[in-house]
N, C-alpha and C positions, 0 to 999 in steps of 0.2 A: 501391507502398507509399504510404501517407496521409503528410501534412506532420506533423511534429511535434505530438501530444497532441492526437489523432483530428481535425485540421485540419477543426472547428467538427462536422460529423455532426448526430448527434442530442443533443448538449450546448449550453447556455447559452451564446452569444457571451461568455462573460465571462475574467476573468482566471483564474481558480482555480473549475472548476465539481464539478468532482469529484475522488474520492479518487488521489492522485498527478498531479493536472492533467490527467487524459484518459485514455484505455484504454489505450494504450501502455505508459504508467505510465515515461515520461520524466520525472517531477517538473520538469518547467522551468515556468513563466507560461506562460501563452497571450496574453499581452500583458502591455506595462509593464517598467520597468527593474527591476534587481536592487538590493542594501542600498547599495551606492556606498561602503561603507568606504573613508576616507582615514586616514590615519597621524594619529593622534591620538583617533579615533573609539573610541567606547567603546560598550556596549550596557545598556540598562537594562529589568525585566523587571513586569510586572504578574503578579498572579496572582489567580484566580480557582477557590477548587473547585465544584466540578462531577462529580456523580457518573459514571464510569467516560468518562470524555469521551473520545470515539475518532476525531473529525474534523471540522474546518470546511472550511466549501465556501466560495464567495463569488458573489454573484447580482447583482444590480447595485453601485454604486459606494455606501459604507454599508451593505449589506445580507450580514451575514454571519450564517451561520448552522451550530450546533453539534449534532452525536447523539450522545446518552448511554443510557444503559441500565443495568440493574440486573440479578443474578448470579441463576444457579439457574434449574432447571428449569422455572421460571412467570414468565420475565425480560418486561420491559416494555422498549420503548425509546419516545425522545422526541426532539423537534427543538427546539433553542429559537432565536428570532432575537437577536444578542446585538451590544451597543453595540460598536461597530469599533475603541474605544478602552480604554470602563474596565470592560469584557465583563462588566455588568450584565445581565439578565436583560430584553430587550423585548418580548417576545413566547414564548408555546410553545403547543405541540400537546398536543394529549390524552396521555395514556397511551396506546401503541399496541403492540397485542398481540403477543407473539414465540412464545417456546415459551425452547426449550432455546438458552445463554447459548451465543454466540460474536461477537468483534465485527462487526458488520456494516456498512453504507453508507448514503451518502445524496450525492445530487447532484443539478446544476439542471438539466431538462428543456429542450430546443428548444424546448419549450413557454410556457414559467418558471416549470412548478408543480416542486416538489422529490417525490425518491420516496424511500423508503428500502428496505430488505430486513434483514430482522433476525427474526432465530430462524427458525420457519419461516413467514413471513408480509412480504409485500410491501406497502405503502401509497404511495399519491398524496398531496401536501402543496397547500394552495394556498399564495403568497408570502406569508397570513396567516395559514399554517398551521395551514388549518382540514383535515379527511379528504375528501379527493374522492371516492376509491376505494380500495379494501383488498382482498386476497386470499390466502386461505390458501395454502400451497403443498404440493406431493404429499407429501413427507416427513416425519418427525417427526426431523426433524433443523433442528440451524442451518445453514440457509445464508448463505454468506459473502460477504455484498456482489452487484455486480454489474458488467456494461458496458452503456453505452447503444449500441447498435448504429445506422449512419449512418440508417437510415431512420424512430429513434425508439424503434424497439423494444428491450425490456430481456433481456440474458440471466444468468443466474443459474444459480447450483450449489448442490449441498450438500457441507457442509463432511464430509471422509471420516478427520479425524485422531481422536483420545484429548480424551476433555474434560477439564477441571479436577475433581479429587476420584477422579480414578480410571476414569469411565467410558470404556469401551470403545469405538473406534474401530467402523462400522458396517461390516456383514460382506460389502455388496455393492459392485459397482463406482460408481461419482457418476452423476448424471443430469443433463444438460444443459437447462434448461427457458429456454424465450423467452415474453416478456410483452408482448402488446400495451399501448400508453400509454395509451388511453383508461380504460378500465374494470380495465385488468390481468388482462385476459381469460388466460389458458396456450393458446396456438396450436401451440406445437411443443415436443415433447424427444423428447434423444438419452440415450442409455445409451453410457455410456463404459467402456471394457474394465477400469478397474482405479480404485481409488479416486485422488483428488484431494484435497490438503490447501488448496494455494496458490489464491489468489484469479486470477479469469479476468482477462485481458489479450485485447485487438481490436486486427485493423488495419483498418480498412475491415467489409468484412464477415468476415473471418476472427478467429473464436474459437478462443484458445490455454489450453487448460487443462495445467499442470504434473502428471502424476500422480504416486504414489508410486513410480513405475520409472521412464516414458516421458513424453516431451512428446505433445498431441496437438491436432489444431485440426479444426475443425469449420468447415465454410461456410454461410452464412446467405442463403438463393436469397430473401426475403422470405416467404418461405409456409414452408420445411423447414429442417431443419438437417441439415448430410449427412457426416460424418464422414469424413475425409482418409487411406483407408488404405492409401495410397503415400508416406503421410509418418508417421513415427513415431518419432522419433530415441531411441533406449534411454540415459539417462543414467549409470543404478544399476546400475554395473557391476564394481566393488571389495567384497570382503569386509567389512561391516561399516560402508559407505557409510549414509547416512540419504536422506531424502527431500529435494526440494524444494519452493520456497519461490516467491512469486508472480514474474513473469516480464516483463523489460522488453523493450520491441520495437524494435530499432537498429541501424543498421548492417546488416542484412541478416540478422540473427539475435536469438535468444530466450537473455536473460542472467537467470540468477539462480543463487542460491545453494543449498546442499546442506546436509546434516545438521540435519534441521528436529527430529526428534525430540528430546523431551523439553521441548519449549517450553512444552506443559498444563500443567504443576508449573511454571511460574514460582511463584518466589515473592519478586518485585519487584526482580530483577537476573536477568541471566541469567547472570554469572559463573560458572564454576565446576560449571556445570551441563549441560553437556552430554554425553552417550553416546556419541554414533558416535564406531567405534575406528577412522577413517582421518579426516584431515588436511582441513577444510572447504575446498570450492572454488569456486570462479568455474566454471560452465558457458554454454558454449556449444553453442546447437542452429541451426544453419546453415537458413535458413527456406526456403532453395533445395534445397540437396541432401540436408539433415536429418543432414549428418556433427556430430558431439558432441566437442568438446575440454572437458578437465577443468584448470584453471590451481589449484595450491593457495593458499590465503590467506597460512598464517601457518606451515604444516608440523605443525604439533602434533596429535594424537589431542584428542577429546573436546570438539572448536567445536560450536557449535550458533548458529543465526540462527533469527526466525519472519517475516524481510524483505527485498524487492530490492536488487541492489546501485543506486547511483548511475549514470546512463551522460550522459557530454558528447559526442553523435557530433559536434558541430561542433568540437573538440577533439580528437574519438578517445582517448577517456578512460573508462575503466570502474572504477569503487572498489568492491571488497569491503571485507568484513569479518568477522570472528569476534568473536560478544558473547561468545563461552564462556573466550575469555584475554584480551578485551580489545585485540585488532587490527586496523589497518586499511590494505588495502594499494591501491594508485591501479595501474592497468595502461593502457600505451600498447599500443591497437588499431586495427585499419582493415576492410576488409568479410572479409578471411581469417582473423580471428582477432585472440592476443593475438599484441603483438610485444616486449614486453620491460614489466619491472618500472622502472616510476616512481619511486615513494614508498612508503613505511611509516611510521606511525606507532603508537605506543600511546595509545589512545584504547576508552574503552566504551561503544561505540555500539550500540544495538541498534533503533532506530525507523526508519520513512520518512525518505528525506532528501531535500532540494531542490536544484537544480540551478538557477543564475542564469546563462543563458548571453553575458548580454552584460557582462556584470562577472568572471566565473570565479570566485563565490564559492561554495561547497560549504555550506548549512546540515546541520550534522551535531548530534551529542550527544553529551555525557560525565557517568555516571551515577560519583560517589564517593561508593564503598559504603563509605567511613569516616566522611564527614559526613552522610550519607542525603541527597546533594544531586544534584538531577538538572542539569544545564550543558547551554544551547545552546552551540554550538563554529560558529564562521563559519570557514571554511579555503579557502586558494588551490586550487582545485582543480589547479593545472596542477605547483604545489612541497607539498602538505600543510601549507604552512605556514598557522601558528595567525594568522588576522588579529582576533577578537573572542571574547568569551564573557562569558555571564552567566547566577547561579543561575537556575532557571525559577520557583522555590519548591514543586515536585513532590520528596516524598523517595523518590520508587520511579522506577525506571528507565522511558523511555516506551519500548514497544513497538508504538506505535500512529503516525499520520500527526499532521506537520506541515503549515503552507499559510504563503503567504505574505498580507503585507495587502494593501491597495491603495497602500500609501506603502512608505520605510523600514522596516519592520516586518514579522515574521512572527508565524503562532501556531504554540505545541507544546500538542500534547494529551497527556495522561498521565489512566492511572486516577483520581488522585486531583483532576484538577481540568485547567482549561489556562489558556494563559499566552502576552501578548503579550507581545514581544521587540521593541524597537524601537530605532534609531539613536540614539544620545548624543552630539553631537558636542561 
């Protein structure tokens, strides 16, 4: 197994280089301390809109950088580089070509040029994000983000869910495509047995794609990608189960959540809005033997998430959630599995969350769909207790990633804009 948050690979030595902190999708830093909340500490919030803002990265000390993009089937997306403080506008890239809207990625290369993936089309950034290199990609679908794999190289999917407006889910199984860094050359794909909604997860060279039944991982020899079909672990295995959702790498297994359907119809909460007629869960798929436990969240029919749960292995701590009631429950685990229920709170969470493992603070969210106010929530991870919060100045729920800064301070991305979060003492 790799060190926590693809222990450096083919990522930016930095703190925060990519979406979740590294392919893992551990959400912890890759260096630097956590918000350090002391008892009296309060949080205060900037904001900034920004159209459809889906994630900051961070490249050297100062240098942080935002993708945005815009809706419908002729969607552009962009990089801007943006003041680490009063998230003005310093820098942007061209217009860069997508296709069909879903959100996609960006992160800083071993290199330190930034890349992103968005609709159907991959680009190179340079750090004054100018276009190095571009590439169509096979599909006329969006694919959804990426990993950078430890020898540099990018691998990449297409997105297999329901788009916004009603379009139809694609009728064949996902394809797994790898990207050489230089030119973004397509070297290798795999055809995977059944579609894939969730975004890919890496350890090393092993790629984990979530499908809409089964977990499945792929290995990356440098030159092929070869598809693992002594592991397969079946998750969708209840009447009326949904799919999931992208997939954290910990403890010895692949953790994420269930009942993704009907997330395309967001329509700025996900309250209240979920289908699946069985009770949302915590899974686990054993990375060894590939056996599957299903832990409920909250018990109720009708959860729905479009995101990972939280995991502290240096804790043995895993937090779900259901944005579809409003739940969030904390599980004490170890390499076997869960082993008993923690905490519970109410709370409407539905975005990425962060993970500070040398503070045990939980950056989380709370969207109140009575004031249309979205809330960062700071919380104990080890008691759920509420230690901070503050409006972000977003009225729609974020479903997208958080980062943290290089100080005190995090950013939340939301559709409508994003927003530093920073210590008040």
């Amino acid at each position: 197994m790799t060190t926590p948050n693809g222990g450096g690979g083919g990522y930016w030595p930095g703190r925060w280089p990519g979406e979740d902190g590294g392919p893992d999708r551990r959400a912890a830093p890759r260096s630097g301390p956590g918000l350090g909340l002391a008892p009296g500490d309060g949080l205060r919030s900037t904001f900034r809109e920004a159209v459809v803002a889906t994630m900051v990265v961070l490249r050297d000390p100062g240098e942080v950088y935002l993708l945005g993009h815009t809706a419908g089937d002729g969607a552009v997306a962009w990089v801007e580089r943006i003041d680490p403080v009063t998230l003005a506008p310093r820098g942007r890239s061209p217009d860069l070509p997508g296709g069909r809207a879903w959100p996609g990625g960006v992160a800083v290369h071993a290199n330190g040029d930034l890349y992103t993936v968005f609709g159907r089309h991959a680009h190179r950034l340079s750090p004054a994000l100018e276009v190095v290199a571009a590439r169509e990609l096979p599909r006329d679908l969006p694919y959804n983000s990426f990993v950078i794999l430890p020898d540099g190289h990018l691998a990449t999917k297409d997105f297999g869910g329901a788009l916004p407006g009603g379009v139809a889910p694609p009728g064949e199984p996902a394809e797994l495509v790898v990207l050489e860094p230089d030119g973004l050359r397509i070297v290798a794909r795999l055809a995977l047995p059944e579609r894939s909604i969730a975004r890919l997860s890496a350890d090393g060279p092993d790629v984990y794609a979530v499908g809409e039944a089964h977990v499945w991982r792929a290995r990356w020899d440098g030159t092929t990608l070869v598809l693992d079909d002594g592991w397969t672990p079946r998750y969708r295995t209840l009447d009326g189960q949904g799919y999931g959702w992208d997939a954290v790498l910990a403890l010895g297994a692949a953790w994420f959540l269930d009942n993704g359907e009907g997330t395309e119809a967001y329509p700025g909460t996900f309250r209240g809005h979920g289908v699946a007629r069985t009770p949302l869960h915590l899974v686990r798929a054993d990375l060894g033997t590939g056996a599957v436990a299903l832990t409920e969240i909250g018990g109720e029919a009708g959860g729905i998430v479009a995101n990972p749960p939280a995991v502290d292995p240096s804790r043995g701590i895993v937090v779900g959630y259901d944005s579809g009631h409003g739940v969030m429950t904390a599980f004490d685990v170890d390499g076997r599995g869960v082993t008993g229920r923690r905490w519970t709170r109410r709370q409407d969470h539905a975005c990425h969350a962060i993970v500070f493992p040398d503070t045990g603070e939980l950056v989380t969210a709370d969207h109140d769909a009575g004031r249309m106010a979205d809330q960062v929530v700071v919380l104990d991870v080890e008691t759920g207790e509420e230690r901070a919060r503050v409006d972000t100045g977003s009225p729609l729920q974020s479903v997208v990633f958080p980062a943290p800064g290089f100080g005190r301070d995090v950013y939340h991305c939301s559709f409508p804009g994003v927003s530093r979060i920073a210590v008040d003492p």
